[in-house]
gemmi code that builds the backbone of each chain (N, CA, C; Angstrom):
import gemmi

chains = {
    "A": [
        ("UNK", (-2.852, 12.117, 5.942), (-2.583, 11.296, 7.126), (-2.780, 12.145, 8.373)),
        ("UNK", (-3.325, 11.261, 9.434), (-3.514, 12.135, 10.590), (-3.140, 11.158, 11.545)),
        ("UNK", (-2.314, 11.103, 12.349), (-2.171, 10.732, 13.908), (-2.776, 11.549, 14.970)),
        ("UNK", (-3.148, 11.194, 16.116), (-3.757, 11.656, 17.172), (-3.719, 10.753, 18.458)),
        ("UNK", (-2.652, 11.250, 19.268), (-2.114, 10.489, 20.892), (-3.092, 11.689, 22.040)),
        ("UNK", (-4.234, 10.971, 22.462), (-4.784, 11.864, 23.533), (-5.176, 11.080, 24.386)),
        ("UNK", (-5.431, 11.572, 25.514), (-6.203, 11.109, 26.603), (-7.589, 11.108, 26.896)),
        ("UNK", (-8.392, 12.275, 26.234), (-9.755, 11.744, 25.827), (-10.426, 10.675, 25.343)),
        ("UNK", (-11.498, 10.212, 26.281), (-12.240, 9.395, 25.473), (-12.800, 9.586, 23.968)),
        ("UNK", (-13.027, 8.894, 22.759), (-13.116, 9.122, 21.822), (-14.242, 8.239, 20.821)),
        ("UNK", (-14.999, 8.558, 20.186), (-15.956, 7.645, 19.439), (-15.596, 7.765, 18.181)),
        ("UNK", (-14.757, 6.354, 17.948), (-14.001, 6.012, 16.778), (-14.834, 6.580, 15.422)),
        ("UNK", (-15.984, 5.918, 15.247), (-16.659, 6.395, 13.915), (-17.364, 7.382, 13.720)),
        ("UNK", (-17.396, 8.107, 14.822), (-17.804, 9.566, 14.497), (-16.352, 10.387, 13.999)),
        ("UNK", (-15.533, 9.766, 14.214), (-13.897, 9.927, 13.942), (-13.705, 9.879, 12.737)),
        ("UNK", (-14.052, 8.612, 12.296), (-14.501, 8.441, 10.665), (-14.975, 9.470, 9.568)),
        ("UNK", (-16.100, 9.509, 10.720), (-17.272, 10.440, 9.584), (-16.658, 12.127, 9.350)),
        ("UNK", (-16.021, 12.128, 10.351), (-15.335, 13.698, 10.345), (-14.280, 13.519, 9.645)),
        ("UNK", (-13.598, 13.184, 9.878), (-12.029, 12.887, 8.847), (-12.664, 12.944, 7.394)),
        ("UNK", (-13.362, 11.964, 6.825), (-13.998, 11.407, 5.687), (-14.388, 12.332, 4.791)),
        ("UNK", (-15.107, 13.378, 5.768), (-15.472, 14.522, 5.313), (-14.630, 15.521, 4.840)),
        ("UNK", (-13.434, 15.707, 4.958), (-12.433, 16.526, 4.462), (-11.633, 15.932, 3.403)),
        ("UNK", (-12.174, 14.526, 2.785), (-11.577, 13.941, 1.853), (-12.106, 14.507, 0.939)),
        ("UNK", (-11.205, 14.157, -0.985), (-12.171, 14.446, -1.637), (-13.068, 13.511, -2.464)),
        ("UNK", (-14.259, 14.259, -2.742), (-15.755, 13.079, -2.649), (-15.223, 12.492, -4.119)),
        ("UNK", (-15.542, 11.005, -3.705), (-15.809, 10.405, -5.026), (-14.469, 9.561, -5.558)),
        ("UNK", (-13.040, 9.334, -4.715), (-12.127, 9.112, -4.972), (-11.780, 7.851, -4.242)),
        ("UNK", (-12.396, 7.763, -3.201), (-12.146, 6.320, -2.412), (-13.192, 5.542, -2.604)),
        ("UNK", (-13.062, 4.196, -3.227), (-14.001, 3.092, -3.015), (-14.199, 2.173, -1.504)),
        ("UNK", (-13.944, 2.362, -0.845), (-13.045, 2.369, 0.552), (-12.801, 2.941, 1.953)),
        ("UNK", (-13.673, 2.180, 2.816), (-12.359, 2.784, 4.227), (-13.012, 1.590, 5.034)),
        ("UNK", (-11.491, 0.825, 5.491), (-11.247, -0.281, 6.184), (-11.177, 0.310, 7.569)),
        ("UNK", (-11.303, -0.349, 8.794), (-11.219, -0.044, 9.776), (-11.146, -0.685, 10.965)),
        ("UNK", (-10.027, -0.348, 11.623), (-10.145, -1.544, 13.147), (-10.040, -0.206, 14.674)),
        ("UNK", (-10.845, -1.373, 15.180), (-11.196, -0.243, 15.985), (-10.786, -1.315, 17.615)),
        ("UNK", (-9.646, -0.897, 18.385), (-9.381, -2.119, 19.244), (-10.346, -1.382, 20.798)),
        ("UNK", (-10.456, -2.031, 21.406), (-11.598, -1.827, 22.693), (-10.865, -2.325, 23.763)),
        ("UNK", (-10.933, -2.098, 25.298), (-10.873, -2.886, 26.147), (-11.443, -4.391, 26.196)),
        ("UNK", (-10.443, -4.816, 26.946), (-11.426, -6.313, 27.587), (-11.298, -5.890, 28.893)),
        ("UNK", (-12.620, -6.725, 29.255), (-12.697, -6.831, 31.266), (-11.807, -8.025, 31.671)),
        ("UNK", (-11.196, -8.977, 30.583), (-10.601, -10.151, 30.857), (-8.970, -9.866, 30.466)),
        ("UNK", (-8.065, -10.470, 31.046), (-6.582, -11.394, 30.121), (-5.953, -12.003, 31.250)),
        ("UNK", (-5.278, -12.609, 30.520), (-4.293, -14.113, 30.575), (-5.096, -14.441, 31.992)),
        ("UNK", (-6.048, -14.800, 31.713), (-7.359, -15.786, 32.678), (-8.153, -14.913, 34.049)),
        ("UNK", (-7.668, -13.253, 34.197), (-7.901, -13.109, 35.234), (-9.216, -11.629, 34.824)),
        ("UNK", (-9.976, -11.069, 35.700), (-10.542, -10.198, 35.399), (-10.091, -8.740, 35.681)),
        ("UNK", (-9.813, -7.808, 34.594), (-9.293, -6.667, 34.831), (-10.723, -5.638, 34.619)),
        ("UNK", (-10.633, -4.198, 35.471), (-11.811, -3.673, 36.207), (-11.522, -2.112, 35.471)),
        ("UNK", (-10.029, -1.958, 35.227), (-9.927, -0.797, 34.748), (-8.096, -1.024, 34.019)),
        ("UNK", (-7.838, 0.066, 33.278), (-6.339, 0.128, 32.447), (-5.913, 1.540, 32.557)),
        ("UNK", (-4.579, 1.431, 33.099), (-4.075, 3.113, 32.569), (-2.792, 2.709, 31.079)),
        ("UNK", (-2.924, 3.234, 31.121), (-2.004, 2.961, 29.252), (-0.841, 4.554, 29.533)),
        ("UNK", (0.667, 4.106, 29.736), (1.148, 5.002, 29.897), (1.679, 5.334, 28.602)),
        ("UNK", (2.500, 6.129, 28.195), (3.275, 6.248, 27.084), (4.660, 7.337, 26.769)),
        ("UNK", (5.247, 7.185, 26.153), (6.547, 7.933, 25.570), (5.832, 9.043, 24.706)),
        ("UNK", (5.919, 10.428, 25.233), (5.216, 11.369, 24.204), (6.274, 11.858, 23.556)),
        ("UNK", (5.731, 12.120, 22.233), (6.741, 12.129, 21.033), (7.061, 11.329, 20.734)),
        ("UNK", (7.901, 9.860, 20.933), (8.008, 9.069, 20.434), (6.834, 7.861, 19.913)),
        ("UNK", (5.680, 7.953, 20.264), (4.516, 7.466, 20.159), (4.234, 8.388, 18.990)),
        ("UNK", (3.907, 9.359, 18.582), (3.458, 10.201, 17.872), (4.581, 10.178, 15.981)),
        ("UNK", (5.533, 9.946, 16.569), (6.624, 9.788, 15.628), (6.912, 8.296, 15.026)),
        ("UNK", (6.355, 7.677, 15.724), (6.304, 6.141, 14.970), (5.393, 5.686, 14.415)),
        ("UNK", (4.125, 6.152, 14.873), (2.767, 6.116, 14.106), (2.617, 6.623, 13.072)),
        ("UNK", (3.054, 7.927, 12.947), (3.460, 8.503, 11.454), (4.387, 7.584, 10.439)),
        ("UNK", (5.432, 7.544, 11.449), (6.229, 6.761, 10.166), (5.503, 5.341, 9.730)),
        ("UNK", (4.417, 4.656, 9.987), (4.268, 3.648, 9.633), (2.982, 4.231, 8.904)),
        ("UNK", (2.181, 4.852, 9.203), (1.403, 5.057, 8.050), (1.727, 5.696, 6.816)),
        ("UNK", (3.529, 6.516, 6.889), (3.726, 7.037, 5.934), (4.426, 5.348, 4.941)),
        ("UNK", (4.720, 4.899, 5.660), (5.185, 3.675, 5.101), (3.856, 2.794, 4.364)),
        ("UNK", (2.920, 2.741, 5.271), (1.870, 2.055, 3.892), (1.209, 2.717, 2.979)),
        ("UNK", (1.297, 4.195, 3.541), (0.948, 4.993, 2.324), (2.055, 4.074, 0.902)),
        ("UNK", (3.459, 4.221, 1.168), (4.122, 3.729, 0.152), (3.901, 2.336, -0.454)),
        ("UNK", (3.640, 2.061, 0.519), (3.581, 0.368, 0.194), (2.229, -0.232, -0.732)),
        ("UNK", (1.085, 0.541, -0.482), (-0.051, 0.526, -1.100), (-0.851, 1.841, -1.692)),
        ("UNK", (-1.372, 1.215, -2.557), (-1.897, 2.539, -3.154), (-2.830, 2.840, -2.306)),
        ("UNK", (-2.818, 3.588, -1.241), (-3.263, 4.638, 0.176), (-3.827, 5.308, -0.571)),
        ("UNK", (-5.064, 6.349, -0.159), (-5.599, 7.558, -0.364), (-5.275, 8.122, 1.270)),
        ("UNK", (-5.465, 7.281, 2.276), (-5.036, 8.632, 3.154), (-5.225, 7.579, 4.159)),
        ("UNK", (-5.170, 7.852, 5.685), (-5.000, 7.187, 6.854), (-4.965, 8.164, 7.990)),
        ("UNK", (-6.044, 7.650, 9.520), (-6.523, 8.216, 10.568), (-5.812, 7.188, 11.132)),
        ("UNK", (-4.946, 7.468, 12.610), (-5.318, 6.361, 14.198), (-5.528, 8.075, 14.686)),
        ("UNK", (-6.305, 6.825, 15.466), (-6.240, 7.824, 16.798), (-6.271, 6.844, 18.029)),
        ("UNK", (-5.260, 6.990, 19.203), (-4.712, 6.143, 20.076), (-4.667, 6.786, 21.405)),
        ("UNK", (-5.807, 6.071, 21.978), (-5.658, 6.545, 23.983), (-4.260, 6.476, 24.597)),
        ("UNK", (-3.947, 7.941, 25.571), (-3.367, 6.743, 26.755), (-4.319, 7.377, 28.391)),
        ("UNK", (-3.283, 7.296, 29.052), (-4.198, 6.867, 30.539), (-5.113, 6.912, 31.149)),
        ("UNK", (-6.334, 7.004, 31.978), (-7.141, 6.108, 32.414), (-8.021, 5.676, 31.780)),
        ("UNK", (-8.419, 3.926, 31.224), (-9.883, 3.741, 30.565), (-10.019, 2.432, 31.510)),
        ("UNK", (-11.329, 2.334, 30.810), (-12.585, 1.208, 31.579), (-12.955, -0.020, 30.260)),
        ("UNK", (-13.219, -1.102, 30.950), (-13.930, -1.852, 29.647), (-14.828, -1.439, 28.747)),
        ("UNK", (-14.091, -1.852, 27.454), (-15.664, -1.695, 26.074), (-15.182, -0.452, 25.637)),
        ("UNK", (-14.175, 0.477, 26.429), (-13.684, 1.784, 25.890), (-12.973, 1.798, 25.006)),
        ("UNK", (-13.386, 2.441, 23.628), (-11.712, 2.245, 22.528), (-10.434, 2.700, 22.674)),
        ("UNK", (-9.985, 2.449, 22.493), (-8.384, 2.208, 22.821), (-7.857, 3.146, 21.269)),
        ("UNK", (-7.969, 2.318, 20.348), (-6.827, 3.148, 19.018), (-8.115, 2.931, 17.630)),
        ("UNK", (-7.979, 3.329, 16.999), (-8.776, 3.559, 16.129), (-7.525, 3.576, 14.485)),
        ("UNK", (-7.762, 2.941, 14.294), (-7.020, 2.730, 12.910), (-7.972, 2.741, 11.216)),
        ("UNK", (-8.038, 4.296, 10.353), (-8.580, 3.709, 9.553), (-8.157, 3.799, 8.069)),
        ("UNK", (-8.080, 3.246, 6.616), (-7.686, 3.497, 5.965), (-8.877, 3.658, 4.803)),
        ("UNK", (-8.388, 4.813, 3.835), (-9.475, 4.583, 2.741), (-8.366, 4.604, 1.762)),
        ("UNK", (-9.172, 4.014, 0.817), (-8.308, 3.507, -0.494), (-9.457, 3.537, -1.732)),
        ("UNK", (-8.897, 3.175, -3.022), (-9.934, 3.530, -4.215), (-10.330, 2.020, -3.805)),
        ("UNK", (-9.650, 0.524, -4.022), (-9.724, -0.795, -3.844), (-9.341, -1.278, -2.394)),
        ("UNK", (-10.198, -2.474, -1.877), (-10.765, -3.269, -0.749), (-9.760, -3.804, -0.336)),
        ("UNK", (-8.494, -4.490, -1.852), (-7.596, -5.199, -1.212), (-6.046, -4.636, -0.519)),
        ("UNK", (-6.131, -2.993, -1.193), (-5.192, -2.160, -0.207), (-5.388, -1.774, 0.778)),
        ("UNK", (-6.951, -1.183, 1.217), (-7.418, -1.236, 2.344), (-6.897, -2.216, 3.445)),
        ("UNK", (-7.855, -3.444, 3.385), (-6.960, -3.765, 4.588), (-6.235, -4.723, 4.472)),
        ("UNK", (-5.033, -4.727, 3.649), (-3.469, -5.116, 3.572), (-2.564, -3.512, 4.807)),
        ("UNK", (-3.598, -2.728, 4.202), (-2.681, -1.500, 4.897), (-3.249, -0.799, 5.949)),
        ("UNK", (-4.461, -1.530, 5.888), (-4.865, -1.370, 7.885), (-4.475, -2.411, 8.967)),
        ("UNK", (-4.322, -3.646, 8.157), (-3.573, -4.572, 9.161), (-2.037, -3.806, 9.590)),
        ("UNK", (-1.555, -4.175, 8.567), (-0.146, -3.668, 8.754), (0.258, -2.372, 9.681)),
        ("UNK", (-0.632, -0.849, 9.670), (-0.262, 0.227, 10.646), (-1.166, -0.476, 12.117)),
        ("UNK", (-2.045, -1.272, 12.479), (-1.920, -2.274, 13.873), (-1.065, -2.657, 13.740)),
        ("UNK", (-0.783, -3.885, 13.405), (-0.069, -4.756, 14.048), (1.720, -3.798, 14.133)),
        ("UNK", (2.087, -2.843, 13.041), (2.886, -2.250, 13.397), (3.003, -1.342, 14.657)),
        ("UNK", (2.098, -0.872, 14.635), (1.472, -0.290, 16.232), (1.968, -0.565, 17.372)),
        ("UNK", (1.346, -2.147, 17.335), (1.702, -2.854, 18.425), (2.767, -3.359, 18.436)),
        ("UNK", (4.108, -3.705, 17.211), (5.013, -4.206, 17.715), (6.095, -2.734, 18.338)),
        ("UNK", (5.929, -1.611, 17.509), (7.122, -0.726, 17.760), (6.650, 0.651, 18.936)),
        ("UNK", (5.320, 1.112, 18.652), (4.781, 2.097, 19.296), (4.412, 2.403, 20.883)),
        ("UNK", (5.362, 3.445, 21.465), (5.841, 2.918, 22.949), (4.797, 3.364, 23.660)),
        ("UNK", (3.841, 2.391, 23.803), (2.590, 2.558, 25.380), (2.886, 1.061, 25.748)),
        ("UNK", (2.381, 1.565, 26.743), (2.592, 0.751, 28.152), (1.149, 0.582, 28.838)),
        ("UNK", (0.604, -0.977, 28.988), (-0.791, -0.756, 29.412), (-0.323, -1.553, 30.554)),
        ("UNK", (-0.811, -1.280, 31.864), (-0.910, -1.270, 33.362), (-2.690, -1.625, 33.626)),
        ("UNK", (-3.142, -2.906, 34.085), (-4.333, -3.564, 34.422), (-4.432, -3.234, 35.629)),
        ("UNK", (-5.942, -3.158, 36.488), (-6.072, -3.592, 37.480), (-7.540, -4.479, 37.568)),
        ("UNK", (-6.925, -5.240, 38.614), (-7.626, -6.068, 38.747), (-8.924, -6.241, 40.085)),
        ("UNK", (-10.033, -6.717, 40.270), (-11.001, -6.236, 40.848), (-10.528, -6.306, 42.369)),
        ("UNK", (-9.615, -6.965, 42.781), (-8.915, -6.763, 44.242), (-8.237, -5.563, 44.293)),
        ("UNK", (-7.681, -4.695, 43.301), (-7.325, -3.430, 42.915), (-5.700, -3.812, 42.920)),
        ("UNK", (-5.827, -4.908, 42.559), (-3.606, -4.797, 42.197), (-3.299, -4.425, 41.159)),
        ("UNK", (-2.658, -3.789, 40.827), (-1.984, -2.941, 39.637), (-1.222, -3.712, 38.616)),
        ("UNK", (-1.282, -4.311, 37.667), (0.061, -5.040, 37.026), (0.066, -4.664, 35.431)),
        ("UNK", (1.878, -4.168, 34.945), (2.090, -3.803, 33.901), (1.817, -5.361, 33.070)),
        ("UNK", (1.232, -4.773, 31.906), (0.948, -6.483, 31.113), (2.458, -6.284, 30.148)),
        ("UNK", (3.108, -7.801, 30.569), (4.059, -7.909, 29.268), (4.592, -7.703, 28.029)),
        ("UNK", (3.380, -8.463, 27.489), (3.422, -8.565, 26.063), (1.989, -8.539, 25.490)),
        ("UNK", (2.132, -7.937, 24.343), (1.065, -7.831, 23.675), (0.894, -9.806, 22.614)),
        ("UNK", (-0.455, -10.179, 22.458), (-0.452, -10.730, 21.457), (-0.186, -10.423, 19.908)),
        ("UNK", (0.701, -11.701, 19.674), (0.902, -11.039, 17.932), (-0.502, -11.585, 16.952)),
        ("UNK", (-0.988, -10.889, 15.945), (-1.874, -11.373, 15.232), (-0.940, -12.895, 14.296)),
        ("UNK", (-1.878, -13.942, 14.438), (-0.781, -15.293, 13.613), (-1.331, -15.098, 12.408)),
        ("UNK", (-1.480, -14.142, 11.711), (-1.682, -13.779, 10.303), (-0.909, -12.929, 9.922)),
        ("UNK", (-0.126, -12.154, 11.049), (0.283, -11.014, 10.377), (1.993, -11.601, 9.835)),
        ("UNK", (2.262, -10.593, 8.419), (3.458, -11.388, 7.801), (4.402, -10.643, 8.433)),
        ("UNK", (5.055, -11.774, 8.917), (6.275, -11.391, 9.870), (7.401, -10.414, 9.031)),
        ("UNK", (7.479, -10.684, 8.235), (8.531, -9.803, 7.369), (8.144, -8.710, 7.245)),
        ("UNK", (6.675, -8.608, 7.159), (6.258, -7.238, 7.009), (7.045, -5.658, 8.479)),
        ("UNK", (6.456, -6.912, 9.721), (6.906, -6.197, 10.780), (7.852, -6.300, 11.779)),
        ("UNK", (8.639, -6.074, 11.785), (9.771, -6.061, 12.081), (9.769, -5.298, 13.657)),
        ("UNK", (10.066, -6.516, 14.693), (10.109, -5.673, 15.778), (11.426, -5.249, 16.148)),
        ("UNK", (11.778, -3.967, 17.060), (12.746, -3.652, 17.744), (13.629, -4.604, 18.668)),
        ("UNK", (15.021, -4.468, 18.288), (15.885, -5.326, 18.550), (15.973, -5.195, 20.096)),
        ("UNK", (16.029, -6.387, 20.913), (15.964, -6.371, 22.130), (17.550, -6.641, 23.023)),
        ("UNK", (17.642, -5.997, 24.258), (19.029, -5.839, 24.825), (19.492, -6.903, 24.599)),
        ("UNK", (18.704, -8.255, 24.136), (19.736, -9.411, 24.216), (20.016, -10.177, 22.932)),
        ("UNK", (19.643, -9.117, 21.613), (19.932, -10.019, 20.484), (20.592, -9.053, 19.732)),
    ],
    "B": [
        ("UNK", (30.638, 14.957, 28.549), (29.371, 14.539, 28.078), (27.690, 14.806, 28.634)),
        ("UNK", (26.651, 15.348, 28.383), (25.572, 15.160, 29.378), (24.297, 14.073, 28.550)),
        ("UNK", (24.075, 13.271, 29.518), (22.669, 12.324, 28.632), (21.699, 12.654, 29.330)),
        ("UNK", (20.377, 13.010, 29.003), (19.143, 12.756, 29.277), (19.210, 11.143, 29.308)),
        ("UNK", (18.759, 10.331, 30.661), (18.587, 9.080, 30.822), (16.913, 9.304, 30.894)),
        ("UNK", (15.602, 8.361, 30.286), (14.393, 8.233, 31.053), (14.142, 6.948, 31.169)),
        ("UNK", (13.484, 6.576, 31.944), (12.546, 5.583, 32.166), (11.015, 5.297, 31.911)),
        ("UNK", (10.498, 4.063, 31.573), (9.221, 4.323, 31.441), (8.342, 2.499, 31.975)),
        ("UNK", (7.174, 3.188, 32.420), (6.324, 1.579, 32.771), (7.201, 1.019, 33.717)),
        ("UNK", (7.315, 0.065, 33.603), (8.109, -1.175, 34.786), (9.306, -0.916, 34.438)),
        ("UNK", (10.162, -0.061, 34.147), (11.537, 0.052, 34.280), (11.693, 1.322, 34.677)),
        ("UNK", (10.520, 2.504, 35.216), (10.621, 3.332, 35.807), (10.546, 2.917, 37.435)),
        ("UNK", (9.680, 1.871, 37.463), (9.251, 1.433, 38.832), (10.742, 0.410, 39.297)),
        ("UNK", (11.337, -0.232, 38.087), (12.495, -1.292, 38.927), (13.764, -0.292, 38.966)),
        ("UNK", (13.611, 1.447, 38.617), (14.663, 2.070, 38.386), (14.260, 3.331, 39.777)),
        ("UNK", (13.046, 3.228, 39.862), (12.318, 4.088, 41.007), (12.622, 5.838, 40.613)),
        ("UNK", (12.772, 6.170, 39.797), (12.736, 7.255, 39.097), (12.326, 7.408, 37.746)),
        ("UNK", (11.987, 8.453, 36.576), (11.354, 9.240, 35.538), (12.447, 9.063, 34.905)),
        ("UNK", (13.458, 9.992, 35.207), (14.572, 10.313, 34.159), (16.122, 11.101, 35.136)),
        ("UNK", (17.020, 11.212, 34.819), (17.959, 11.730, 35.490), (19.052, 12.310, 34.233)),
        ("UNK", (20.002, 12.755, 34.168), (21.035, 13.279, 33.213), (21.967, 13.004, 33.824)),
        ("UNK", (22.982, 12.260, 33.276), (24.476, 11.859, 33.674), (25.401, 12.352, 32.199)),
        ("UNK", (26.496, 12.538, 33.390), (27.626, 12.973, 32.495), (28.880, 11.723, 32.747)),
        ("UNK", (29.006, 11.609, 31.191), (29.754, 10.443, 30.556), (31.052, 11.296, 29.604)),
        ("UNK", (32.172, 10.372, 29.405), (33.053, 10.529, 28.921), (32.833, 10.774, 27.154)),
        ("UNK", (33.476, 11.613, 26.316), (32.886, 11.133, 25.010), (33.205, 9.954, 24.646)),
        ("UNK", (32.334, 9.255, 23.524), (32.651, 8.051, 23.282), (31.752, 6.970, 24.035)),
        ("UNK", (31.218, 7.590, 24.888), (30.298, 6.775, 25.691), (28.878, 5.886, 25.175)),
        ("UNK", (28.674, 4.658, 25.007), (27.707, 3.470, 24.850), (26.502, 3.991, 25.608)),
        ("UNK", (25.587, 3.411, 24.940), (24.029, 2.793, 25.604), (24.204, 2.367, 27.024)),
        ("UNK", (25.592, 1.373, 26.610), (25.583, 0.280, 27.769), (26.831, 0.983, 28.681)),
        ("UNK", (27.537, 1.685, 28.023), (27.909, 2.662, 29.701), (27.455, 3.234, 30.174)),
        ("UNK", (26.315, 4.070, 29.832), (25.302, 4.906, 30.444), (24.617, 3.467, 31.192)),
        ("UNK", (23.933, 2.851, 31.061), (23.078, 1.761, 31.857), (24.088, 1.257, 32.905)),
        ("UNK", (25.327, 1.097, 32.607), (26.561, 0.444, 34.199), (26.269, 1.801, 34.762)),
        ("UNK", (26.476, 2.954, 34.360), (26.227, 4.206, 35.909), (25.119, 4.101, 36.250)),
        ("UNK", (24.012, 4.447, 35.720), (22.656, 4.352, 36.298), (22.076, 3.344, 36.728)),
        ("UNK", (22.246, 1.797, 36.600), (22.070, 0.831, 37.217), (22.586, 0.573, 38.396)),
        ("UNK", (23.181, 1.040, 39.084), (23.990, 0.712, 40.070), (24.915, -1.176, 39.880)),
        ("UNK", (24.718, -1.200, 38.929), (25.267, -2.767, 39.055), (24.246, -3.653, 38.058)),
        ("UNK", (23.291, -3.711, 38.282), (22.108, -4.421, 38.088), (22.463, -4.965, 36.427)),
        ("UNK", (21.826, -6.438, 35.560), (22.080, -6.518, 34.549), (21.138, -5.827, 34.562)),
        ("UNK", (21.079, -5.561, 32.502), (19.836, -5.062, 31.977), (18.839, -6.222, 31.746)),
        ("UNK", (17.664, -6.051, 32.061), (16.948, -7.073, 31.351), (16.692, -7.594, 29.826)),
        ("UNK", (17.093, -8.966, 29.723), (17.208, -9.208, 28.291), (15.918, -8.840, 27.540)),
        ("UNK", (14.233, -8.258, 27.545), (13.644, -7.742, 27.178), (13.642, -6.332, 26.452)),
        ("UNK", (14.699, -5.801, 27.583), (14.685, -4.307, 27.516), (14.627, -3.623, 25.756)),
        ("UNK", (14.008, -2.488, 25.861), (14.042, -2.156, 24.219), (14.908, -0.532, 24.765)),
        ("UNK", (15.361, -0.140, 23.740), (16.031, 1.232, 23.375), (16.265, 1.858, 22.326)),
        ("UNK", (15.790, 3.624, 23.423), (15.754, 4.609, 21.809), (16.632, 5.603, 22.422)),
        ("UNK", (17.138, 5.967, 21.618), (18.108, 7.626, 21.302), (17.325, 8.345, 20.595)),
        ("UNK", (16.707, 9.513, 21.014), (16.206, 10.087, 20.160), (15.225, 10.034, 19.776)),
        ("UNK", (14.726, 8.827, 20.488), (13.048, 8.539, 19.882), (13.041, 7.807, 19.051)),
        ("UNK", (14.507, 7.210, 18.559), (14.667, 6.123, 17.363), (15.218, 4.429, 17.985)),
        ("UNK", (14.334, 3.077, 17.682), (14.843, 2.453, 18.354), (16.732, 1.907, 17.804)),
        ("UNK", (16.937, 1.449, 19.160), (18.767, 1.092, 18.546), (19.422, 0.015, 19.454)),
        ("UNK", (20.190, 0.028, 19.812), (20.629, -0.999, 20.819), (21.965, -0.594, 21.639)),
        ("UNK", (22.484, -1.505, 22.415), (23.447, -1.361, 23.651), (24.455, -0.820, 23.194)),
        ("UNK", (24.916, -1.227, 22.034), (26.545, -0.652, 21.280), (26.417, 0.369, 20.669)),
        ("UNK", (25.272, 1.439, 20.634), (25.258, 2.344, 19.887), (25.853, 3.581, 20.687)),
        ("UNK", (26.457, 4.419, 20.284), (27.803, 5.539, 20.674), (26.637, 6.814, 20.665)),
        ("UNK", (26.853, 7.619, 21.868), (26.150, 8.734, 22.129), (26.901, 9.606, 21.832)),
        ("UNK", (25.752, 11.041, 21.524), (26.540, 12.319, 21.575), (26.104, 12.816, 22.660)),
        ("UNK", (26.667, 14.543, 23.266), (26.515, 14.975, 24.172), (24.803, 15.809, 23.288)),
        ("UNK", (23.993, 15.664, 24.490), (22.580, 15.741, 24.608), (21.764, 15.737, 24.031)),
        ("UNK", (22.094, 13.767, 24.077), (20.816, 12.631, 23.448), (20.190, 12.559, 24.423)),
        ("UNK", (18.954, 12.038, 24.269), (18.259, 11.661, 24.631), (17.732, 10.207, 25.505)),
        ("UNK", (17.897, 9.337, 25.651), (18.358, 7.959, 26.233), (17.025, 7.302, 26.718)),
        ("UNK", (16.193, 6.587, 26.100), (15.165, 5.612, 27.169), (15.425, 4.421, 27.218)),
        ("UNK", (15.010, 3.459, 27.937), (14.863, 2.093, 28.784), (13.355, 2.220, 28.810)),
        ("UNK", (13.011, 0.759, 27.896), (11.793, 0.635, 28.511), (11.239, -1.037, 28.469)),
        ("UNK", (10.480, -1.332, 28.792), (9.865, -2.799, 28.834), (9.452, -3.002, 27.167)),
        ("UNK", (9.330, -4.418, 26.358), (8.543, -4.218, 25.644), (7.163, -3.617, 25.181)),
        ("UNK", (7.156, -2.870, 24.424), (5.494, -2.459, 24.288), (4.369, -2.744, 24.019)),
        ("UNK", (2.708, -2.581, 24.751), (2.386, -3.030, 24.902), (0.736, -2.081, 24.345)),
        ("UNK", (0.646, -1.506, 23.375), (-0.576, -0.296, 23.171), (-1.016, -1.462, 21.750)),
        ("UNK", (-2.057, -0.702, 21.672), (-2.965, -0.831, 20.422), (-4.028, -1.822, 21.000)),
    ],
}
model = gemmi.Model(1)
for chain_id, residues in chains.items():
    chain = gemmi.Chain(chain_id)
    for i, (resn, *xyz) in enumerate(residues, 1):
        res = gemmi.Residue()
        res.name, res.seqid = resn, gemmi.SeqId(i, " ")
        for name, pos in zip(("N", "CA", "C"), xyz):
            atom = gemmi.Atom()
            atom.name, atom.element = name, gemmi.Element(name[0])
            atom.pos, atom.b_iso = gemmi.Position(*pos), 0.0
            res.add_atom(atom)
        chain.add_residue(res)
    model.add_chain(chain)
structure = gemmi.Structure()
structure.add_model(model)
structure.setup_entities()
């Protein structure tokens, strides 16, 4: 398993191909992969650029624990993110999530799951601007309506 | 008691500071640390919280030098 929180820009599947390479040959039938990007668009308006702030260390420490968790949960051979934070532009990748496995259907059962876990517990903060140059922290992330809610479990909020 | 308090994203900006350290009585809450440093203010029912880097909530009992964040829901990947 490897986590990686930087601020460099990064080219996810050359990310791949290097990681991949330190596996050993011949053991994975497998490697699933999501790779999330900017949009120039959300919630109807056009955004021009993103800074993505974040909690260091605690970003780094939750990402682990969830890939050490689907390591358990599925028969894992091993697992890469690698996750921006501050300044990017549209079309730029953002987090890079990948899993290899011997079989297709642990793959991505257990690449969905370290996203969407990602996104419910892992503390960044993305800040839009927009082409008039106003600054605004975005709320909420979308939840995937596939992903099994039981699986992910978000952090209890001041009011429940 | 001493807490590392931080802030982060839009609750650094509605708190207008990073982080500060207050000293609390032992025995001291999440949510007594947030009545000193708020000046008054509720918390927002969004708000998420970690000790430690672990998430937890308002009733959870500090030791002397935890760690303490406030932050907006999150929003990466």
């Amino acid at each position: 398993m490897k986590v990686v929180v930087q601020a460099e820009a990064f080219d996810p599947y050359e990310e791949v191909r290097r990681y991949e390479q330190t596996l050993e040959k011949g053991k994975h039938g497998g490697v699933v992969t999501f790779v999330g990007t900017m949009r120039d668009f959300n919630d109807g308006q056009d955004v021009v650029a993103m800074s993505l702030d974040h909690y260091p260390g605690m970003t780094e420490k939750h990402i682990e624990q969830v890939c050490a968790e689907a390591e358990q949960r599925w028969d894992v051979m091993d697992s890469l993110v690698v996750h921006r934070y501050g300044d990017m532009y549209p079309s730029e990748p953002i987090v890079l999530v990948a899993v290899w496995s011997a079989h297709r259907a642990e793959a991505f059962d257990a690449c969905r799951f370290i996203i969407n876990y990602l996104k419910e517990r892992a503390p960044f903060w993305k800040r839009e601007t927009t082409p008039a140059g106003e600054k605004r922290w975005v709320e909420h992330n979308t939840r995937d309506p596939k992903a099994e809610v039981n699986d992910v479990v978000a952090p209890a909020r001041a009011d429940n | 008691m001493n807490i590392k308090v931080r802030f982060f994203a839009s609750m650094r900006d509605r708190m207008g500071r990073d982080e500060e350290v207050v000293a609390v009585s032992d025995g001291a809450t999440v949510a007594d640390v947030w009545a000193r440093v708020s000046n008054g203010q509720a918390m927002p029912a969004s708000t998420l919280i970690a000790v430690n880097m672990e998430y937890t909530d308002a009733s959870a009992a500090l030791k002397d030098g935890d760690e303490l964040a406030f932050f907006p829901p999150v929003t990466g990947g």
